[in-house]
C-alpha positions, 0 to 999 in steps of 0.5 A: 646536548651536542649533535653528532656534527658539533652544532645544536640541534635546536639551532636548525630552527631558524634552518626550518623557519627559513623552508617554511618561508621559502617553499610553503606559500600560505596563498597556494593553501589558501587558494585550494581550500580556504583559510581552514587548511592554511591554518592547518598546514601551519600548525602542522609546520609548527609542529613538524619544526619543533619535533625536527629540532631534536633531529641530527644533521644527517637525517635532515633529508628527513625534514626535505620529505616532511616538508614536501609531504607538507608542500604536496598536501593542498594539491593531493586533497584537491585533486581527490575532492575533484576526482571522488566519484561519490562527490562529484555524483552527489554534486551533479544530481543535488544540482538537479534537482535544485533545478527541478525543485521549483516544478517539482514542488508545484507538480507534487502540490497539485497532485495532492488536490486531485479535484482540481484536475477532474472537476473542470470536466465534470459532466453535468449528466452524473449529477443524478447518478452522484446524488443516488450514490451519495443518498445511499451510502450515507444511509449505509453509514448509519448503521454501520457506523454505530455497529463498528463503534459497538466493536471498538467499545466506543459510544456508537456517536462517536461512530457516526461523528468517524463518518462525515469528514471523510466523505468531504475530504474525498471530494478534494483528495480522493483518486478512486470514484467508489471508495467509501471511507469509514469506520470498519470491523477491522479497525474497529477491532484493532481500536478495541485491543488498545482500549482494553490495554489502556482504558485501565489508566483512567481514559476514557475509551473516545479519548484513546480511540481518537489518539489511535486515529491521530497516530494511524493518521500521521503514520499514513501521511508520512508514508504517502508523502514521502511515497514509501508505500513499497514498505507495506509490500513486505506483507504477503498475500498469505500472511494478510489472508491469514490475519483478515480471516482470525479478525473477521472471526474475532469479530464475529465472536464478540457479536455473539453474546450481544445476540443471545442475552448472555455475558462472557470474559475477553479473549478468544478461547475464554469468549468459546468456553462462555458461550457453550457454558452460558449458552443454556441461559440465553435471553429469548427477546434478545434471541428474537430480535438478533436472529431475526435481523440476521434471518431478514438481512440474508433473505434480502440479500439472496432476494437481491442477487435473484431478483436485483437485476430485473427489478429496482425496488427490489434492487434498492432494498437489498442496498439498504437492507441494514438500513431497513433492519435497523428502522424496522426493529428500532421501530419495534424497540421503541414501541416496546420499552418506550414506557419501560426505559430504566428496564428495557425489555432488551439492551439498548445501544443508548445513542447520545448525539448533541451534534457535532464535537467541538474539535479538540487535539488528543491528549499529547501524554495518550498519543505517546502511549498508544503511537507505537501500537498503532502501527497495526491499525495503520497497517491494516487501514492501509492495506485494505483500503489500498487494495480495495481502490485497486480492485474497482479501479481496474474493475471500472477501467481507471488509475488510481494514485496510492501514494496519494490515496495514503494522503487522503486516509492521513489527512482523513484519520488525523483531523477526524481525530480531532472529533474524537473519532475513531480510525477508519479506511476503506470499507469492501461493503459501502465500496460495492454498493457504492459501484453499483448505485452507478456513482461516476465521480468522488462528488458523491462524498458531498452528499454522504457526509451531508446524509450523515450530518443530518443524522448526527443532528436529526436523528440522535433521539430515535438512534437511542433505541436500537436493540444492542442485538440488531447491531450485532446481527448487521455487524455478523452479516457484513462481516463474515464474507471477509473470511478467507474461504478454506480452499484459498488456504489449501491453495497455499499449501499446494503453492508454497509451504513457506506461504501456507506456514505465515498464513497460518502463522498469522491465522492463529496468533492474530485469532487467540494472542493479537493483531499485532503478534499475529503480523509480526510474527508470520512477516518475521518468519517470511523474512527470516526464511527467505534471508536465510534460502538467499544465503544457502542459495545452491549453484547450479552446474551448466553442462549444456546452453539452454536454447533461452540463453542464445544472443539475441542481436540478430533479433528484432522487436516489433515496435507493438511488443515488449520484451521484459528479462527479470534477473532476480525472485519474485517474492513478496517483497519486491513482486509488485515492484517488479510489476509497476516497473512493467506496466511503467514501460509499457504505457511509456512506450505503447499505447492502449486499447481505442476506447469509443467516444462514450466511454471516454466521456464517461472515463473522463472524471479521472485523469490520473493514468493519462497524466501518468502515461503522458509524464512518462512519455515525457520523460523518454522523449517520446512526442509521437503517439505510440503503437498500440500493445499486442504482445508482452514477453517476460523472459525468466530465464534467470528465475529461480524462485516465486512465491504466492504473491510474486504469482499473484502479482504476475497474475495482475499483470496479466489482466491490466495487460489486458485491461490496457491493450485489450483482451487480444493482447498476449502475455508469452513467458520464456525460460521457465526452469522446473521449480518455477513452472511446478510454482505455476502448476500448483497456483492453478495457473495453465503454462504449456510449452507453445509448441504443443499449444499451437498443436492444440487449438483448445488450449488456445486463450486458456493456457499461457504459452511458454518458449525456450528463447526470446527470439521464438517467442518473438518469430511465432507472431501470427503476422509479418510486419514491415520494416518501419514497425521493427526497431532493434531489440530493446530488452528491459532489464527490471530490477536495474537499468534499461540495458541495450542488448 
């Protein structure tokens, strides 16, 4: 078809090729960004050339602007890739740690080994105490062993065979010098929910308990590996009292029918309605002998308690006590139906050990099965054994490493999973007798699992004969102090209605549905209330400034203080990050109380916190040593909210302040709005503005005192301070980056 102008349209192609040759020089392409975008811009000239041969002559302009759209295109992309802010970080900080890979990489090795860093300066004089330590909780573990196999419905072999390894890996990767690893009733009631659920297909119960093991083991070395531990902060401390009590109730209520003769169903309301209907029918010997272990155990207890102290022998046999239970009345079990054993006068725990299982991988079908539920026990090992490493480490004045304590249980569950062994965590019990059997370092592992392999192989035939009754008694007596008193619930109430519904929550679904409905659901309705109380936030109208938020740059902080402004909620699930952020700061910058000579040497096995305070020292450029810590100031100005776990956390801040800088260093709180100090009121915790404490000297040391202001918080001090104490104020912002005020 003619063009408007009298020429072809399609004889502009050779017009078109003769720009293309003229103003798109393929090397620019190449030299911006490769032969890719050559190839490119070349189809796309193509294309551009064939669609403008059907254009009219006097819309060639269009074609000059095609073409420099062409033209312009290499530099636009390279311009934008040398400008993009997300690039150009990614680029810096990939390079980074590139650089640091090498160190890194070797740092984080031998931090998986903690034994490497204490055991060069092991005193010879804890050997005696190492070796008592030891002896005693291995004996411990015999018994406790079998009796938790019993709540997990494995054979209580398999019970022992849980118990050795842990003890040697804590040797090696351990961070705590009194933690005891091992079976547990919580994990013992966990394994057995899963046993029931998949028993019916044709497993055999040591097979599922030990791919329960394998999983609880991978999920742990996943988390402390990738040091996620901060996941496991989304269950409150309401919630896991809530489920630590329905479990140790469950617990309790499974032992019942072993320590009467009698037989029930399963499940928690069917178990109550069986034993008041079957109780008439109980077996008077099996009475005897469970009731009568119950009775000796607590007597030895309360014999322990009173007399302990002044007097050894009295002290041990209260250590031992399950122990001594155990050889007494299998003793009596053995003298009595070692005549009648196809009709024992009184069930029997049958015990068969043929030494240690040759190690075999879980079947990989079975794994499947049981990997998605086993995020409960996982949970729950983690928890409790977390939790009790940080009791004792601040009890006897040192640091553990969680993350590395996530390692040590993983490596532990996943290659005892291998014996086909059931999970095992921390254990409050064995970790207390173990404190106080004056254990110094994790050598005493060594000769636990030595005690416990001894009777694996020596023992077997006399383990047969312990009365099924006798377990459940030591299983009753270890576990009913874990029950959450009712005033810690009441507690809740008058703190927080939120915190008391999840603890309730997980109370009563964990005691008559599940462990796992019972968490799920109290850390679902957690979640969901405070996503919804942060979407209908209220804003507050401001007709006067408070005195807290006066400019502090005329203020300066004295190099022994340290000034902390929270800018957001403490609730659950970011409360202790909030206080590791703190306690990071203040060992960065301040040193610790002077400990004596003695107590240093006696300290010395562990050396994670001092690694840990010179690695951030490091990190801040700091060579000098630092001033020691007097005073700590949180200003919560810009706090609206707290729950019961964001008050616990602060509470535990408050004491490893103290543990850190001394029971002379003061914690003062600024800004408190009135939700936050009725908060504070009804958790039991004393706050009082500082004035009226200074007009008080009762108060004084019992109350925490409360400003109006950073800088009053910071003039009443006590003392006047030179010039060369005082820096400019240095306010750490937690939650975000240090900011300079």
């Amino acid at each position: 078809m003619p063009a408007e102008d009298g020429c072809s349209a399609h004889s502009f192609s050779p017009l078109l090729a003769a720009y293309a040759s003229e103003h798109l020089d393929p090397d620019v392409a190449r030299d911006s960004l490769g032969h890719w975008t050559e190839a490119f811009i070349q189809s796309s000239l193509t294309s551009g050339i064939y669609l403008a041969s059907f254009i009219p002559l006097h819309k060639s302009n269009w074609l000059v602007t095609i073409m420099d759209y062409f033209k312009r295109m290499p530099g636009r992309i390279s311009h934008a890739l040398s400008t993009d802010i997300t690039i150009n970080r990614t680029i810096r900080y990939g390079g980074k740690a590139a650089r640091a890979a090498p160190s890194v990489a070797a740092q984080y090795l031998v931090e998986r080994v903690p034994v490497v860093h204490w055991l060069p300066k092991y005193n010879p004089r804890w050997l005696l105490n190492d070796t008592l330590a030891g002896i005693t909780v291995g004996v411990l573990l015999i018994p406790q062993s079998l009796a938790y196999a019993k709540i997990a419905t494995i054979p209580g072999e398999f019970g022992l065979m849980s118990s050795w390894l842990p003890n040697f890996l804590v040797f090696i990767m351990g961070t705590s010098k009194d933690l005891s690893t091992g079976p547990t009733s919580l994990m013992g009631l966990l394994t057995a929910e899963i046993v029931a659920d998949v028993v019916h297909e044709g497993y055999s119960a040591q097979a599922i308990a030990s791919a329960v093991a394998m999983s609880v083991g991978i999920y742990s070395l996943a988390i402390g590996l990738l040091k996620l531990g901060f996941l496991l902060e989304f269950i409150s401390v309401p919630v896991l009292s809530g489920f630590i009590s329905a479990a140790a109730i469950v617990i309790m209520l499974g032992q019942i029918p072993s320590l009467f003769g009698i037989t029930v169903r399963t499940g928690t309301a069917n178990i109550i309605h069986d034993i008041f209907a079957k109780l008439p029918q109980w077996d008077g010997a099996t009475c005897g002998i469970g009731l009568g272990g119950i009775l000796i155990l607590v007597l030895m207890q309360k014999m322990g308690q009173r007399w302990g102290k002044k007097n050894k022998a009295v002290w041990l046999l209260a250590l031992g006590r399950s122990a001594v239970v155990l050889v007494l009345f299998t003793g009596i079990s053995y003298g009595i139906n070692k005549n009648r054993a196809d009709d024992p006068i009184w069930a029997l725990s049958k015990v068969k050990s043929n030494g240690i299982e040759t190690p075999k991988m879980p079947d990989g079908e079975l794994i499947k099965k049981v990997f998605p539920r086993s995020i409960a026990p996982f949970i729950a090992a983690a928890l409790e054994h977390l939790a009790i490493a940080k009791a004792f480490g601040r009890k006897n004045n040192y640091v553990t490493d969680a993350a590395q304590e996530l390692v040590y249980l993983g490596t532990t569950n996943f290659f005892n999973s291998f014996f086909s062994s059931m999970s095992v965590g921390g254990a409050m019990s064995r970790t207390a007798v173990n404190s106080d059997s004056g254990v110094k370092s994790p050598a005493y592992g060594v000769i636990a699992g030595g005690v416990v392999i001894l009777s694996i192989f020596k023992l077997s035939p006399a383990l047969y004969w312990i009365p099924k009754a006798t377990l459940a008694a030591i299983i009753v007596t270890a576990v009913w102090h874990i029950v959450i008193p009712p005033k810690v619930f009441y507690g809740y109430w008058k703190t927080s209605l939120v915190d008391f519904i999840a603890s309730m929550l997980a109370f009563w679904l964990t005691l008559f549905v599940s462990s796992e409905v019972g968490i799920g659901s109290a850390v679902g309705f957690s979640i969901c209330y405070h996503l919804l109380f942060q979407a209908f936030h209220r804003v507050r109208r401001i007709t006067t400034l408070d005195a807290a938020f006066s400019n502090p740059n005329s203020t300066v902080v004295p190099l022994d203080t340290q000034v902390f402004r929270i800018h957001q909620s403490m609730l659950f699930y970011n409360a202790y990050h909030i206080k590791n952020q703190c306690l990071d700061a203040i060992q960065t910058h301040n040193s610790g109380q002077v400990i004596s000579a003695e107590a240093q040497k006696e300290r010395n096995w562990s050396v994670a916190g001092d690694k840990r305070a010179a690695r951030l020292r490091t990190k801040a450029a700091i060579t000098d040593e630092p001033v020691q810590l007097r005073i700590v100031i949180l200003d919560l100005t810009a706090m609206h909210n707290i729950d019961t776990t964001g008050l616990t956390a602060l509470k535990d801040l408050k004491a490893d302040i103290e543990k850190y800088g001394g029971k002379a260093t003061q914690l003062r709180l600024v800004g408190l709005n009135d939700r936050v100090t009725l908060r504070f009121a009804r958790f039991g915790w004393s706050v009082a503005d500082a004035g009226e404490i200074e007009k008080s000297n009762e108060e004084r040391g019992r109350v925490t005192a409360v400003y109006a202001s950073v800088e009053q918080a910071l003039v009443q001090r006590g003392r006047t301070y030179s010039e060369d104490e005082i820096t400019p104020i240095d306010v750490h912002i937690v939650g975000d980056e240090k900011e300079k005020v």
